[in-house]
N, C-alpha and C positions, 0 to 999 in steps of 0.2 A: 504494500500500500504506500509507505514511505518512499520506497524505491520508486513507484511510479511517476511519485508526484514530483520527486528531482527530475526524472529525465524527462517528464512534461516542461518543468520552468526552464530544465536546462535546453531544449528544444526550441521551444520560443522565445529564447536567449539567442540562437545562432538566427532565426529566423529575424531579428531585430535587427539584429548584427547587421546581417546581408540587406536588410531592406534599407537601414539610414547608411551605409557605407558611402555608396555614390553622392549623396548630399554632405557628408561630413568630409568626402574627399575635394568637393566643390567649394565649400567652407573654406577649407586647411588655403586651396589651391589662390584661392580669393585673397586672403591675407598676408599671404605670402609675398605675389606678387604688387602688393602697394595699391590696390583696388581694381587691379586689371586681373579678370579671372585667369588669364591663358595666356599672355605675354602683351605683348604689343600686339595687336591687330589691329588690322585696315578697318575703317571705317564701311557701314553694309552697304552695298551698292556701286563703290570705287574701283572693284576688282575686275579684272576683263577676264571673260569666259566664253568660251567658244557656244559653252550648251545655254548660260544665258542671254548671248544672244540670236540664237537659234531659239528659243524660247520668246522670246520679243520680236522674232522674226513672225512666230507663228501667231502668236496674237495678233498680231497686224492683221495678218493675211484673213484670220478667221472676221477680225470686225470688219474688214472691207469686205468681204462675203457677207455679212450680215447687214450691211449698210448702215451700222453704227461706227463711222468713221470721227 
């Protein structure tokens, strides 16, 4: 009965674990760097990409098909 009831809290101990890990590693990672989670990064939108603008190509295409230009 005792037995059980360790390896239930101990269970839901690792299950906690694993579930705040990723947020606690985001935390740590946040702090670290001076308020920049992940280094220096580009600001959203600056970056040149072949598939986002292949992506912007096709929106176009689709609203001029649509005749909301």
């Amino acid at each position: 009965m005792v037995g059980d009831i360790f390896v239930l809290i101990f269970g839901m101990w690792i299950v906690a674990v694993c579930a705040f890990a990723p947020l606690g590693y985001f935390i740590y990672m946040y702090t670290m760097k001076s308020g920049e989670p992940f280094g220096d990064t580009e600001p959203h939108g600056d970056s040149e990409s072949k598939v986002l603008d292949l992506a912007e190509l096709l929106i176009h295409k689709v609203k001029g098909l649509l005749g909301k230009n």
